[in-house]
N, C-alpha and C positions, 0 to 999 in steps of 0.2 A: 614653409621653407622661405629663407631669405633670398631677397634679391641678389645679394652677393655670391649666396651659394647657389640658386640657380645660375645667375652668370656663369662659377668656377666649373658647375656641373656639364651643363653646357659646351663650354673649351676643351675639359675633358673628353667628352662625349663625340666631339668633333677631331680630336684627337685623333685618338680610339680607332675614328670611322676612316680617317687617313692611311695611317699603318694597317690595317685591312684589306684595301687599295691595293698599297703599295705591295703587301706580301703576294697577293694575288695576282698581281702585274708581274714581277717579277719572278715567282714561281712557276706561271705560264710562261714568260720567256724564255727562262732557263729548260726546263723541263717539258715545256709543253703542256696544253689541256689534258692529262691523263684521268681526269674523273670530273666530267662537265657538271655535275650536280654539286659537287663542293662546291667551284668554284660560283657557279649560279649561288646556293647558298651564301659564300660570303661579302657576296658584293650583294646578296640584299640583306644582308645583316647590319652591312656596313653603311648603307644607303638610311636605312631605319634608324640604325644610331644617328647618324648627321641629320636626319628631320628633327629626331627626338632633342637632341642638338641646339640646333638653328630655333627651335621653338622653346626651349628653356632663355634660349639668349635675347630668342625679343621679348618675351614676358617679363624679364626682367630689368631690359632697358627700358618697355614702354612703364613698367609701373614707376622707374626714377625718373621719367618724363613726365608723367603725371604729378609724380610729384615738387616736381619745379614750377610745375607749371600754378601749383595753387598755393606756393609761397609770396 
């Protein structure tokens, strides 16, 4: 996989883990906890994406830092 497309994967993925968040935040405030286990469920789905994320984004920063660095 390319740098670039891990980076795009990444933002995406982070995305993703935002609007999951947010539905859940606001679907608690509107409606209330009505089923703790969803809600537990999607904030660690959403949490797992944003690692998975965050880790696609520095592997592909640090490997274009590396490779600068041996230009």
């Amino acid at each position: 996989m390319t740098d670039k497309l891990k980076e795009k994967l990444g933002d995406w993925l982070l995305d993703i883990a935002k609007y999951l968040m947010t539905a859940v935040a606001l679907t608690s405030a509107f409606k209330g906890i009505g089923e703790p286990f969803m809600s537990i469920m999607a904030l660690l789905i959403s949490g797992l994406l944003l690692a998975i994320g965050i880790i696609f984004i520095q592997a592909s920063t640090s490997n274009n830092s590396n490779r600068n660095n041996k230009k």
